[in-house]
C-alpha positions in Angstrom: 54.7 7.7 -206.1 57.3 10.0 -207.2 55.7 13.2 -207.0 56.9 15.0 -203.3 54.5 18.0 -202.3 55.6 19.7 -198.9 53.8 21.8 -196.7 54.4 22.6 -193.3 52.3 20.4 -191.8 51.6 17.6 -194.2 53.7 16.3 -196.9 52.6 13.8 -200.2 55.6 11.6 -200.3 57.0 8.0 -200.1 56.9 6.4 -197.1 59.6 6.1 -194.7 62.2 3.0 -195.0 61.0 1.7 -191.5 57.0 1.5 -193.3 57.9 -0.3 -195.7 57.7 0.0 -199.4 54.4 -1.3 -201.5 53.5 -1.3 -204.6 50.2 -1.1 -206.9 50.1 -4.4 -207.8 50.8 -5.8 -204.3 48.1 -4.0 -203.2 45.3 -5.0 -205.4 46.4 -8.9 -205.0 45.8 -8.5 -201.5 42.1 -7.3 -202.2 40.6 -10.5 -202.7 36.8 -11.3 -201.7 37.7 -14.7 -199.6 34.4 -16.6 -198.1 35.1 -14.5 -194.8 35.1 -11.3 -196.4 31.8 -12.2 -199.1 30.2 -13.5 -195.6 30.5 -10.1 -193.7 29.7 -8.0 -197.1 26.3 -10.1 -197.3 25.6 -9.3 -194.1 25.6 -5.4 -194.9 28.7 -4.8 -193.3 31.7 -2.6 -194.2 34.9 -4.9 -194.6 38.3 -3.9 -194.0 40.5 -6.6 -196.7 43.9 -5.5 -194.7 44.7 -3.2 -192.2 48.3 -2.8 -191.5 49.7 -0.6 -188.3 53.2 0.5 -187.1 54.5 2.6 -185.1 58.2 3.5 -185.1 59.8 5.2 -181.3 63.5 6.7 -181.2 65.3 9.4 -178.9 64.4 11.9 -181.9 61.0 10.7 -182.6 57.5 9.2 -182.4 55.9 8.1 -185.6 52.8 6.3 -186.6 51.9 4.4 -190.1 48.8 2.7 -191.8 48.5 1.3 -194.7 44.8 0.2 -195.3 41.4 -1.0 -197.5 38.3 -0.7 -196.7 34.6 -1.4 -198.4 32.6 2.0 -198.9 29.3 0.1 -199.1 27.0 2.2 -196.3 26.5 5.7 -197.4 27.4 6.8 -193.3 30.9 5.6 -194.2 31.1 6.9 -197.7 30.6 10.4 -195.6 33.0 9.7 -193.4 35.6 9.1 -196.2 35.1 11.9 -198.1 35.4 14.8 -195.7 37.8 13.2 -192.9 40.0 15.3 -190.8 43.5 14.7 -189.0 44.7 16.8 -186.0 48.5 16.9 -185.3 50.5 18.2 -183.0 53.4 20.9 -182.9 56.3 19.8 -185.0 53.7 16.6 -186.2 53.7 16.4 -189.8 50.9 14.2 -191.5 52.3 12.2 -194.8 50.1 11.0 -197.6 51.6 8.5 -198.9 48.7 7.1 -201.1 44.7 7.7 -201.5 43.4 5.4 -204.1 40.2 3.9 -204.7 39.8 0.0 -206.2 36.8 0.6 -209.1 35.1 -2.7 -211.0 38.8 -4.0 -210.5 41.3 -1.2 -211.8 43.1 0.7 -209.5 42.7 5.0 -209.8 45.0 7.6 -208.2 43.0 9.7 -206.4 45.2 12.1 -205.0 44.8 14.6 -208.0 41.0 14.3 -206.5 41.7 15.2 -202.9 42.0 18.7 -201.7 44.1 19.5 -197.9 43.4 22.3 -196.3 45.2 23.4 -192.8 42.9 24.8 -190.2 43.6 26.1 -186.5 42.3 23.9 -184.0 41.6 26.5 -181.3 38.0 24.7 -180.4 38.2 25.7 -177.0 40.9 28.1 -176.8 38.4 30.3 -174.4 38.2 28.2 -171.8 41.9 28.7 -171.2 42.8 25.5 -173.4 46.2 26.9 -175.5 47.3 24.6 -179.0 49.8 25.0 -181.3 47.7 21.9 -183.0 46.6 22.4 -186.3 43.2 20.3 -188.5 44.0 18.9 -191.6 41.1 18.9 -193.6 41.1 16.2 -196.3 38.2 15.9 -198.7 38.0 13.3 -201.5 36.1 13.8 -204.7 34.1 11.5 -206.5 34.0 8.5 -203.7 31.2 6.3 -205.1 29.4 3.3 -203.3 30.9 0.0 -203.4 34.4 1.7 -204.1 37.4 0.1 -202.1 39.4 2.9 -200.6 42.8 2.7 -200.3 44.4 5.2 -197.2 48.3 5.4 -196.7 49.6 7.3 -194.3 51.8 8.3 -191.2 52.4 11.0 -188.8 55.9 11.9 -187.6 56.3 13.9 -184.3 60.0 15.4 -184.2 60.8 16.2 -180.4 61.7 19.4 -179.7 64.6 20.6 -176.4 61.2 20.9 -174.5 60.3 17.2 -175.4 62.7 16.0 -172.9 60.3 13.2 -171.0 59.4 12.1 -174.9 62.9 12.1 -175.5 64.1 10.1 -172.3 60.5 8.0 -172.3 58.5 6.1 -174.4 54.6 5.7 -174.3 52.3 4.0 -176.5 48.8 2.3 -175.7 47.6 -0.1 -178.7 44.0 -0.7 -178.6 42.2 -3.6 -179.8 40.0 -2.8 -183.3 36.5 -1.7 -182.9 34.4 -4.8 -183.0 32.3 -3.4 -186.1 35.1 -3.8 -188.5 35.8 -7.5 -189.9 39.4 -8.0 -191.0 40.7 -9.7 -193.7 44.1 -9.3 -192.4 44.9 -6.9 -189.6 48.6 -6.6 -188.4 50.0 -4.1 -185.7 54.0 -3.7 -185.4 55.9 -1.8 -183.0 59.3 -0.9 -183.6 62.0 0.1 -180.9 65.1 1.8 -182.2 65.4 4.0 -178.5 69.1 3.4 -177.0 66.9 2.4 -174.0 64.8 -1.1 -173.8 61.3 -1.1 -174.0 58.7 -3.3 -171.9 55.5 -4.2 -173.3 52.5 -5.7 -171.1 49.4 -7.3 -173.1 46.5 -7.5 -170.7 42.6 -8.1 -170.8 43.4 -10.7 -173.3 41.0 -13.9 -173.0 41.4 -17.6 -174.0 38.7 -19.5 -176.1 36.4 -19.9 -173.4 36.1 -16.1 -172.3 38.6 -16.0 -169.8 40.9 -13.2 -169.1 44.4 -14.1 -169.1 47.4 -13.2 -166.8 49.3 -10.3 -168.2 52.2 -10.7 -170.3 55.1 -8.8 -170.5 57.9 -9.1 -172.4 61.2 -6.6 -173.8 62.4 -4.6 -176.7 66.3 -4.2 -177.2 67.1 -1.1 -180.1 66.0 -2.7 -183.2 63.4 -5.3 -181.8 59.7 -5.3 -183.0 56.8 -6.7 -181.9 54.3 -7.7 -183.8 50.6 -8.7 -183.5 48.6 -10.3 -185.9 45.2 -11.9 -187.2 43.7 -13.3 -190.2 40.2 -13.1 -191.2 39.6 -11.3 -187.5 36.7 -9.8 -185.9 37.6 -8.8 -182.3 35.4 -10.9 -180.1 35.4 -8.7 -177.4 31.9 -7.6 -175.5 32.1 -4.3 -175.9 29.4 -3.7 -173.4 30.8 -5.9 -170.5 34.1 -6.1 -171.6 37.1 -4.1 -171.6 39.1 -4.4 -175.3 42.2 -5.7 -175.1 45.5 -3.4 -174.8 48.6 -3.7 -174.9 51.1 -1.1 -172.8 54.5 -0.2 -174.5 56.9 2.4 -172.3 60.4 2.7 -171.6 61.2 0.0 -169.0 61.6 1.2 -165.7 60.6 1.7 -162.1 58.4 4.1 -160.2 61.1 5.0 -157.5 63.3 5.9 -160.3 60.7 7.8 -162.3 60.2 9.7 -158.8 63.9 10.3 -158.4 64.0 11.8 -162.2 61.2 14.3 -161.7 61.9 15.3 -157.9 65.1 16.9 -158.9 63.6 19.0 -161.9 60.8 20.3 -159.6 63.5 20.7 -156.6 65.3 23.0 -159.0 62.1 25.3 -159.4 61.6 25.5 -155.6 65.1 25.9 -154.9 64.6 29.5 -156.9 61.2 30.2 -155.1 61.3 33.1 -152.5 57.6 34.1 -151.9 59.2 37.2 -150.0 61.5 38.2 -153.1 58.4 38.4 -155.8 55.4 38.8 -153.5 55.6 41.5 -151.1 52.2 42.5 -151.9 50.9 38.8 -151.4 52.6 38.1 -148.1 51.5 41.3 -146.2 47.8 40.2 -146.9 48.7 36.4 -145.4 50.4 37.9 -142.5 47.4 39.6 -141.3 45.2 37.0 -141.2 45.3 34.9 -137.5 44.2 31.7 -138.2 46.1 29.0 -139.8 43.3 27.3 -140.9 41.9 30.6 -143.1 45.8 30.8 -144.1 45.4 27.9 -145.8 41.8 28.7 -147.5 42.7 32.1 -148.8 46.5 30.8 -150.7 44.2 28.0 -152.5 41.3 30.3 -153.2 44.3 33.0 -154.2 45.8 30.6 -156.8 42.5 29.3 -157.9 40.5 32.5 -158.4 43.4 35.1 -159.1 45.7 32.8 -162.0 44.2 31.9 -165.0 44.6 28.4 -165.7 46.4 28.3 -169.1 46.5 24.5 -170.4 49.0 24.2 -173.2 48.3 20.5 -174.8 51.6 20.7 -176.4 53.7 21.2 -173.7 51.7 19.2 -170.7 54.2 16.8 -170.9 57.1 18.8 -172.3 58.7 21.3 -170.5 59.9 21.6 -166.8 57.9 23.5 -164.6 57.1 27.6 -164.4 58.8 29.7 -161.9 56.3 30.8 -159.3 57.4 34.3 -159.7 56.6 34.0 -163.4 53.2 32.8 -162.9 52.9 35.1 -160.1 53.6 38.0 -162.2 52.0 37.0 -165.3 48.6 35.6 -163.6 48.8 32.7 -165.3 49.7 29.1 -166.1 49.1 25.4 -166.4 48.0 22.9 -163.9 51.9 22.6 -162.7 52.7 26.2 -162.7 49.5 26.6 -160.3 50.3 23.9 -158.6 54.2 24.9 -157.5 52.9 28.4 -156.9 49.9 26.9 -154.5 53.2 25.3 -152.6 55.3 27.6 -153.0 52.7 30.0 -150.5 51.9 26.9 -148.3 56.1 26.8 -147.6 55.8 30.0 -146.5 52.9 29.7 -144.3 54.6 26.7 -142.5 51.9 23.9 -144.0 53.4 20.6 -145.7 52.5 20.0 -149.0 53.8 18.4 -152.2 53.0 18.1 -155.4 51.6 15.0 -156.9 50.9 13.6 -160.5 47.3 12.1 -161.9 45.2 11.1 -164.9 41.9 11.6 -163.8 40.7 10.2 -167.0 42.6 6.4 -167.1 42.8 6.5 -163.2 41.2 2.8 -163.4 43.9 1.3 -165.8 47.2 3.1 -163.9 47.6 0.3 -161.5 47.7 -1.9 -165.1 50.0 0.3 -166.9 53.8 -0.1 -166.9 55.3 2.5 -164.6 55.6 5.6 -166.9 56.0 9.8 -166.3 53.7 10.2 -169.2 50.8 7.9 -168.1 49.7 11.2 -166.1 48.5 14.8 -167.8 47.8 16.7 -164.5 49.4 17.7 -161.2 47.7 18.5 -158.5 48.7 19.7 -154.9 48.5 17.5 -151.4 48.2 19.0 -148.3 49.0 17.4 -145.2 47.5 19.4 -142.1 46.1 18.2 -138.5 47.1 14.6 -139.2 44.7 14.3 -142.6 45.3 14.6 -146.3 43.8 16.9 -148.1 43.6 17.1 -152.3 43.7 20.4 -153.9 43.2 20.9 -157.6 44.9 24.8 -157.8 43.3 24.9 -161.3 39.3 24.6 -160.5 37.5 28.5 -159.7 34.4 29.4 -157.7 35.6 26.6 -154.4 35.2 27.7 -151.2 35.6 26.8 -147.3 37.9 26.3 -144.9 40.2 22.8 -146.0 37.9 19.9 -144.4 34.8 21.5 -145.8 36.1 22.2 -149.8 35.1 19.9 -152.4 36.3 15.9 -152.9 38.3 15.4 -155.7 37.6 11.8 -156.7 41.0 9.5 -157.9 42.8 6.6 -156.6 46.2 6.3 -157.6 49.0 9.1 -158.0 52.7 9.6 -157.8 54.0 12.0 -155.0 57.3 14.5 -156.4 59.8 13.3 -154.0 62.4 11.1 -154.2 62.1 7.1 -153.7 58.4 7.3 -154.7 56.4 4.1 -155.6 52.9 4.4 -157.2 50.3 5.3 -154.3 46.4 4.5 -153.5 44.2 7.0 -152.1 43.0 6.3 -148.6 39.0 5.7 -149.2 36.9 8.7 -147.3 33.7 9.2 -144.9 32.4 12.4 -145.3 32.2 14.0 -141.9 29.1 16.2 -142.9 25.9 15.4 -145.3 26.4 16.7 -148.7 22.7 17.2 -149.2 20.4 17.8 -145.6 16.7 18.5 -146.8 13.6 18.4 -144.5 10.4 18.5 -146.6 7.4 20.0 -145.3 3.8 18.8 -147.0 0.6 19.9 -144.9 -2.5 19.7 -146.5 -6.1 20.9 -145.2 -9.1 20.7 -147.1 -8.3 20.7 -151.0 -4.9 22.3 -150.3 -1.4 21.7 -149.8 1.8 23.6 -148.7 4.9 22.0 -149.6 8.1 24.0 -147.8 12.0 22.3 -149.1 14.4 23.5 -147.2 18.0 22.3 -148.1 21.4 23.0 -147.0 24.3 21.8 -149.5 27.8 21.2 -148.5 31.8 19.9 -150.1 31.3 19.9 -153.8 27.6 20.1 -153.6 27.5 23.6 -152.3 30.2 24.5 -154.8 27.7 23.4 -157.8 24.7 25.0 -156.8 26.4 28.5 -155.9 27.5 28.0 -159.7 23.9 26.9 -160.8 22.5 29.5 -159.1 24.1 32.3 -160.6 24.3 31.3 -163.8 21.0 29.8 -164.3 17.4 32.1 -165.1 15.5 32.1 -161.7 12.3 30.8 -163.5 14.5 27.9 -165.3 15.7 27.2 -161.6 12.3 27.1 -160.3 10.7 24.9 -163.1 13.3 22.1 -162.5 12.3 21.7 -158.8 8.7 21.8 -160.0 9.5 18.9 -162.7 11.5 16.8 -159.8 8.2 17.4 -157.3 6.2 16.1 -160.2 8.1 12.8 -160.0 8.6 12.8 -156.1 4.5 13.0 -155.3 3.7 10.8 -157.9 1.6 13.7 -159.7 3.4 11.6 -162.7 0.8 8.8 -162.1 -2.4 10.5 -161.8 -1.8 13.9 -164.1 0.6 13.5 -166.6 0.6 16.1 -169.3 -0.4 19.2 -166.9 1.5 22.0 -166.7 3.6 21.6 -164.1 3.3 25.6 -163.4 -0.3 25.0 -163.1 0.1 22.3 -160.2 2.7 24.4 -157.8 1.5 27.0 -157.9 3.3 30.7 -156.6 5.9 28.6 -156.8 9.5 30.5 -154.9 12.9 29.4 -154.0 15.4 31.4 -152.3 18.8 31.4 -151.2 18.8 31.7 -147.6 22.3 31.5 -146.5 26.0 31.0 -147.9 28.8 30.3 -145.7 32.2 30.3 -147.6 34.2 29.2 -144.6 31.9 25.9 -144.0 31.4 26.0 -147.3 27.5 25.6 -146.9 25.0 26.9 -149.1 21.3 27.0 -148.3 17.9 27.4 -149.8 14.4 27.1 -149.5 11.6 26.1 -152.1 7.6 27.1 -151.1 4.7 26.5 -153.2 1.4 26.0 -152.5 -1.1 22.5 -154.4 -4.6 22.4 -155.2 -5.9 18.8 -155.4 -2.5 18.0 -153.3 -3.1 14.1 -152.9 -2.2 11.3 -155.9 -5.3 9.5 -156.9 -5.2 5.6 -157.8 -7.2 4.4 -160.8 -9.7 3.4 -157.7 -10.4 6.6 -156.2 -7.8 5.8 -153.4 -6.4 8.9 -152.0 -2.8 8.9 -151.1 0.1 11.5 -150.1 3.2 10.5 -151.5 6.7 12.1 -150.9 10.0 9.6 -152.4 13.0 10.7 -153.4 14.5 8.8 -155.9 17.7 10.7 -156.0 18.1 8.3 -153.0 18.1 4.9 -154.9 21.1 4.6 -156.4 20.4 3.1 -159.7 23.9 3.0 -161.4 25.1 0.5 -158.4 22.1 -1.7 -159.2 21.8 -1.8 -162.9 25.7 -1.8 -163.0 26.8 -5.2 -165.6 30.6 -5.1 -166.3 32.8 -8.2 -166.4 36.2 -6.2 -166.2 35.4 -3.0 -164.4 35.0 -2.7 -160.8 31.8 -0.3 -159.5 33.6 3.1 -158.7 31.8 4.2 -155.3 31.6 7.9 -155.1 28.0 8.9 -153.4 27.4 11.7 -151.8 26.5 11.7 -148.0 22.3 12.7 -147.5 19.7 13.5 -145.1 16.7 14.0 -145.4 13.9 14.3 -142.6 10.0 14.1 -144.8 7.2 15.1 -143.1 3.5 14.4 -144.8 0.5 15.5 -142.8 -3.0 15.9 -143.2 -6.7 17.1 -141.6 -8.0 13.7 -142.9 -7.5 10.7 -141.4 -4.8 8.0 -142.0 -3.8 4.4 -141.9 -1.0 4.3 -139.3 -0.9 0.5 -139.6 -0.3 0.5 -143.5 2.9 -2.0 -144.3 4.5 0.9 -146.4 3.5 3.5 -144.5 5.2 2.2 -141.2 7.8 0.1 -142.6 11.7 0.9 -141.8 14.8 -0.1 -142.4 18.8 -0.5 -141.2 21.9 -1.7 -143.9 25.4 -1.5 -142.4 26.8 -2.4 -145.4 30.9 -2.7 -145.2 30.6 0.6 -147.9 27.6 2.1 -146.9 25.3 2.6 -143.9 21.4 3.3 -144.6 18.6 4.3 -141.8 15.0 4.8 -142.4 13.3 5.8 -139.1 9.7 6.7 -139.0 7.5 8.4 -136.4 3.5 8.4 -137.4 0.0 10.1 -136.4 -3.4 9.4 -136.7 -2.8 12.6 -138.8 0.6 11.8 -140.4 4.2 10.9 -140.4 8.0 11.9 -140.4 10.6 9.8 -142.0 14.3 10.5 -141.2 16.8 9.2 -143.8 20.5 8.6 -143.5 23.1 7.4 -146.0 26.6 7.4 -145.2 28.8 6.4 -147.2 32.7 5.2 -147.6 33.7 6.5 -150.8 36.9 7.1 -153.4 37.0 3.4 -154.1 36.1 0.3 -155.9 33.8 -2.0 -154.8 35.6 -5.5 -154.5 33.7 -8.1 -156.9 33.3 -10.3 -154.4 31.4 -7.8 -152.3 29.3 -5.9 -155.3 26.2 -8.4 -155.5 26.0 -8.1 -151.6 26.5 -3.9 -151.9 23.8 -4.2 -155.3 21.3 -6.2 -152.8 21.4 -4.0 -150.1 20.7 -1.1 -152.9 17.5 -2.8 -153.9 16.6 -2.9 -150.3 16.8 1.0 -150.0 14.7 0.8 -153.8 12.0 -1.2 -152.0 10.0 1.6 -150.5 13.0 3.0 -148.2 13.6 6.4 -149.9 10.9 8.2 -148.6 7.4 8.4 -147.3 3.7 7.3 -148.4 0.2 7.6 -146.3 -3.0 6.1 -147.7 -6.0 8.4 -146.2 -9.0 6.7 -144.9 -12.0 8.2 -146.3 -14.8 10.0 -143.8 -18.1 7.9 -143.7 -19.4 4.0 -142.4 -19.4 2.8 -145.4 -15.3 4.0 -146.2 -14.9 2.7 -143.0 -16.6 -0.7 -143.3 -14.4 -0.7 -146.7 -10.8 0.1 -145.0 -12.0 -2.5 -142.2 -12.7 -5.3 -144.8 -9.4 -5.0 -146.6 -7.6 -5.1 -143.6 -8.9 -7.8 -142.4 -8.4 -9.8 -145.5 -5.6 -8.3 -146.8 
């Protein structure tokens, strides 16, 4: 194509020498319906005839290419192909190289059909998210069903002097294909022409019969390649079970001397940092406070509360650090300026901290990945105080307590800014309070029931519901715990359809207390029931009280091959008290029935105490969390959760109805039961 159109951020122009030149006719002899491709077409499929990938790495440089030809034969994907668009970065540029469409077998140019527009993308620029990125919409006239499309392309990142870790490193992740697409021919090529070598590490790659192979890694010299690639290909992996196979390029090198690059570049910042030279203001409120301890809670709530957290996708992994003072002054930065400022007050107050690197989002796969700065996009601060360590995330608002009683940041693995640094696990934790502690009051006389909640939330909990409860309508508030009663006293079973406004009726909840220093918030939920016990198809009369926030369900419907369960529960309590003026079954199987697990990751107790009028049931689950369950340990840990599912999470009485003939009835089943 000889015709060059450039704009700032795309350009419709030859492809680069490293791509690769082709031409028409090479393209349309490479469209040819083999039995493969006719057999995946029959079968109302879209079919991709060849898909071919690079992606080029140098000093001055990232750059990606495809060159590709796919089926429009569903109208869904016909959509898709006609309005697409393509976000790039600062300094990315997006090149066209050719859009054509293959029609009853003659090739048509259809870039004279396509129009580009350039769009901000600012989607959630008021939320504090910051982008230089800009949408390229591309919209394609006159795609018809059945047409082959044609798409090449390539995007070119040019580093800036700020791109100085994508200038010393490389990073790149290829991903298997979706398992949708059937290939023809699908080739992916990487291409090193970095001074520096480059190590690549295939893994969650299986032989023939399923198996998941050893990781391989092998090296990239300047000018190397590596290149993957199938013929007639549909990947076989089990999406649902399975994790696709990846392969992991980046610069090759160590952690400890990833650490010892980065330690000096932050060292730098702190070196500057005098919290007396550009906070006068700030220290003279630290100084009067006594306690170490509420030292410590008002410098995090200070940088959490009082800087705006200002993330700049462009520059995450791009620039060095922010001066405190700036961010200090200004009010406001990204996750590392808040970060060394958080430190930067701790110093001062005489508490060791440090600053430490995570990717919340791939934390599984980082002990997979080749040791890398730019595996991680946040930083994070820390805290080591009264022999425990404590993780603080200066960028989250509305936290509170004192440091043992603020939310749990869940992660594994992260990198500590110091030098001679290796990769680091998190210790796994044991909450030292219950995150939920609810006692449930239902006492019923004659035709009516009062049902009293009383619940005191603490750690990330409390945090939540002080958010949901002053952001969320008191009346929307008070319907959710009426449609989660609905459930918990089976009212499901024997009224479904009422209005749940009609069943609990003057219906309150209030907040009674909120400690900010133990960081406990607590309320209480009153209503009053007519008709307050569940009915059986039988006319048996039961009261019914069970949880099922209790039963874990994603540890015992969890299926993955690859993945390890993450364990992460919250600690609870709950004490459940039904009684009754009516007489009861005390010897019921469900009804006195308890239970003990001391499981290696969890600890369940049910303990019961019953009446001729009633019963209590106490409930305790403790667990260890911030880790993965071992699989030779889950089906053990899934058992044990099915044991807590089987009646364990709460509370049922069956009433024994008045009169000789009830009683000869309860007498009778008992005896033969």
């Amino acid at each position: 194509m000889d015709k060059q159109i450039e704009i700032e951020n795309y350009r419709i122009r030859k492809s680069e020498e490293w791509a690769g030149n082709i031409d028409d006719q090479d393209l349309v002899d490479r469209i040819k319906d083999s039995e493969f491709a006719k057999r995946q077409i029959d079968e109302g499929k879209d079919f991709c005839y060849f898909l071919d990938k690079k992606y080029y790495t140098s000093n001055t440089e990232n750059s990606e290419y495809i060159c590709m030809a796919y089926t429009l034969n569903e109208p869904a994907n016909l959509e898709r192909a006609s309005v697409s668009d393509i976000v790039v970065e600062e300094n990315e540029v997006y090149n066209i190289h050719r859009i054509s469409v293959l029609r009853d077998g003659v090739l048509i140019d259809k870039i004279p059909d396509t129009k580009i527009k350039v769009l901000d993308s600012e989607n959630q620029s008021s939320g504090g998210i910051l982008s230089s990125n800009k949408k390229i919409n591309i919209t394609i006239k006159d795609l018809r069903l059945y047409d082959i499309l044609i798409m090449e392309d390539s995007r070119v990142k040019v580093f800036t002097d700020r791109d100085f870790l994508r200038k010393e490193f490389s990073k790149h992740v290829w991903v298997s294909p979706d398992n949708y697409w059937a290939y023809g021919s699908y080739k992916f090529t990487f291409i090193n022409d970095r001074e520096q070598k480059i190590a690549y590490k295939k893994t969650f790659f299986r032989d023939e019969n399923g198996k998941v192979l050893q990781p391989e890694i092998g090296y990239l010299s300047k000018g190397e390649t590596f290149v993957f690639e199938k013929q007639n290909y549909i990947n076989p992996v089990d999406a649902n079970r399975e994790i696709f196979p990846y392969i992991d390029f980046a610069t090759d090198d160590s952690w400890k001397n990833l650490s010892n690059y980065i330690a000096p570049i932050y060292a730098e910042i702190f070196d500057k940092a005098s919290l007396k030279d550009f906070a006068p203001n700030l220290i003279e409120k630290l100084d009067e406070i006594v306690d170490l301890d509420e030292k410590i809670q008002f410098a995090v709530e200070y940088v959490q509360n009082n800087v705006y957290y200002v993330f700049n996708a462009d520059e995450m992994n791009g620039h060095k650090p922010q001066e405190p003072s700036v961010t200090y002054e200004n009010k406001q930065g990204d996750c590392k300026a808040k970060s060394v400022l958080l430190k930067t007050i701790l110093d001062y107050i005489g508490v060791d901290s440090s600053i430490i690197l995570v990717n919340f989002h791939t934390d599984f796969y980082i002990k997979y990945y080749l040791p890398s700065l730019l595996t991680f996009n946040h930083a994070i601060v820390k805290i080591n105080h009264k022999g425990e360590e404590y993780f603080v995330d200066a960028t989250i608002r509305d936290e509170f307590g004192l440091l043992e009683n603020r939310g749990l940041i869940y992660f594994m693995h992260y990198l500590e800014v110091k030098p001679d640094q290796e990769l680091k696990e998190r210790k796994p934790y044991k909450y030292p309070y219950f995150c939920i502690d609810e006692k449930v009051e239902f006492n019923t006389q004659n035709s009516t029931g009062n049902l009293v909640l009383t619940t005191t939330y603490k750690g990330n909990r409390a945090n939540a519901m002080r958010r949901y409860f002053r952001n969320t309508n008191k009346r929307e508030v008070i319907d959710s715990w009426n449609n989660f009663l609905f459930y918990s006293l089976n009212y499901s079973n024997d009224r479904n359809g009422t209005d749940v406004r009609n069943i609990f009726k003057e219906a309150s909840i209030d907040i009674i207390s909120d400690d900010k220093k133990l960081n406990e918030f607590k309320i209480q939920y009153k209503a009053s029931v007519d008709n307050p016990y569940y009915v059986d198809p039988k006319n048996n009369r039961f009261l019914m009280y069970f949880d099922r926030n209790v039963v874990k369900a994603s540890a015992r419907d969890f299926m993955h091959e690859d993945l390890t369960f993450w364990h992460n529960f919250d600690s609870e309590k709950y004490e459940i008290n039904l009684y009754t003026d009516q007489k009861i079954d005390t010897q019921e199987k469900y009804t006195v029935q308890e239970s003990t697990i001391h499981n290696p990751y969890f600890d369940f107790t049910s303990r019961k105490k019953i009446t001729k009028n009633g019963a209590t049931v106490n409930i305790e689950f403790n667990p260890l969390v911030n880790l993965e369950i071992p699989k030779e340990d889950f089906e053990k840990f899934r058992t044990d959760h099915h044991t807590v599912a089987d009646s364990n999470f709460g509370l049922g009485i069956d009433i024994i109805e008045p009169g000789l003939i009830n009683m000869l009835k309860f007498s009778f089943k008992k005896k033969f039961k």
